[in-house]
N, C-alpha and C positions, 0 to 999 in steps of 0.2 A: 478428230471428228466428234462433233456432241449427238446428245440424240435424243428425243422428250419422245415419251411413251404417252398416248393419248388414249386410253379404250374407249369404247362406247359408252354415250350419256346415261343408258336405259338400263337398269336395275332389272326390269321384266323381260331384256334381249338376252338377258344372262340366263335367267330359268327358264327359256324355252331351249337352251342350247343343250343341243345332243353330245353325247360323248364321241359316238360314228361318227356327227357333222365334223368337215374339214371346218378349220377356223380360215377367214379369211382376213389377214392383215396387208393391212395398203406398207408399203415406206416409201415414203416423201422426203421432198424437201423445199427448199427454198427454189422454185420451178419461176424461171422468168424473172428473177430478183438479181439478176447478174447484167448479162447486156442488155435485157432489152428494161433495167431499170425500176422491175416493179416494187411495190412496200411490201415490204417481209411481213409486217403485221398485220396485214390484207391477205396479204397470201394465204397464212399458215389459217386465218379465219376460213376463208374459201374452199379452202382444204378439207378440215373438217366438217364443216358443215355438208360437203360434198359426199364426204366416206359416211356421216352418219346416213345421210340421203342415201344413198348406195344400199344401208346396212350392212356394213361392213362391220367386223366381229375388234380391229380394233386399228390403231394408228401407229405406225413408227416414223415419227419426222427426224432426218439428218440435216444437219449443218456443217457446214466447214470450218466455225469458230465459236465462242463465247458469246461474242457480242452480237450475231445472228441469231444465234439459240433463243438469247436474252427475248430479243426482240418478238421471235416467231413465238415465244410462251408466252408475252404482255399479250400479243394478237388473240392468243386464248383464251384467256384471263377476260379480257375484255368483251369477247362474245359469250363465255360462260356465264360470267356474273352482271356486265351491264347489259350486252343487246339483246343474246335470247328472252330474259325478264319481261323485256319494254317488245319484242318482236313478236311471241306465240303467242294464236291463240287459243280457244278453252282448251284443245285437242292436243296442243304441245309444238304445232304445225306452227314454221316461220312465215310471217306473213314477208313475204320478197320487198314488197313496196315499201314498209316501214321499216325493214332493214336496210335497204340502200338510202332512205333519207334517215335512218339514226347514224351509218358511216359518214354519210354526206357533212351532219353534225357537227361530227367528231373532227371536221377537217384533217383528215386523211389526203396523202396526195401521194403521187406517183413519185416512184425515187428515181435515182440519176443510176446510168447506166455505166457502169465497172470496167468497160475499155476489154471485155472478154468475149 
């Protein structure tokens, strides 16, 4: 089983954090990227972007192999350093509409379904 450790973007979520506060970590994984076909690279992006939206304190994504890991960390990589850049605005806030036409871009497409 692989497993990419994601925390929170926010440097400032970290020093409000109480010692008493419970920490609240998501684990994920590859949800929907099996039968019903989704792109893992989409996913693991949605993911994220969801638990920061959430505030959540941090992320554990599972995999079942290498070559899904591979994939669902390029998905992060990818919103870290290209979309969020081109997405937020002055506030840090993803504007939704230029995220779904900077994926749209990227031709991204929906994967094929694993027979499970």
């Amino acid at each position: 089983c692989e497993t990419l450790h994601q925390s929170s973007c926010s440097a400032e979520d970290e020093k409000k954090s109480d010692e008493n506060q419970k920490k609240v970590i998501i684990h994920t994984g590859n949800w929907g990227c099996g039968a019903f076909g989704g792109n893992i690279e989409v996913h693991a992006m949605l993911q994220v972007l969801a638990a920061v939206a959430a505030n959540v304190d941090g992320m554990c994504y599972h995999s079942v192999d290498k070559r899904s890991m591979q994939k669902a960390q390029n998905g992060v990589n990818v919103l870290l350093k290209e979309l969020y850049p081109k997405c937020k605005d002055k506030q840090g806030w993803i504007k939704t509409k230029v995220l779904m036409n900077e994926l749209l871009k990227k031709g991204y497409k929906w994967g094929t379904p694993n027979g499970t």
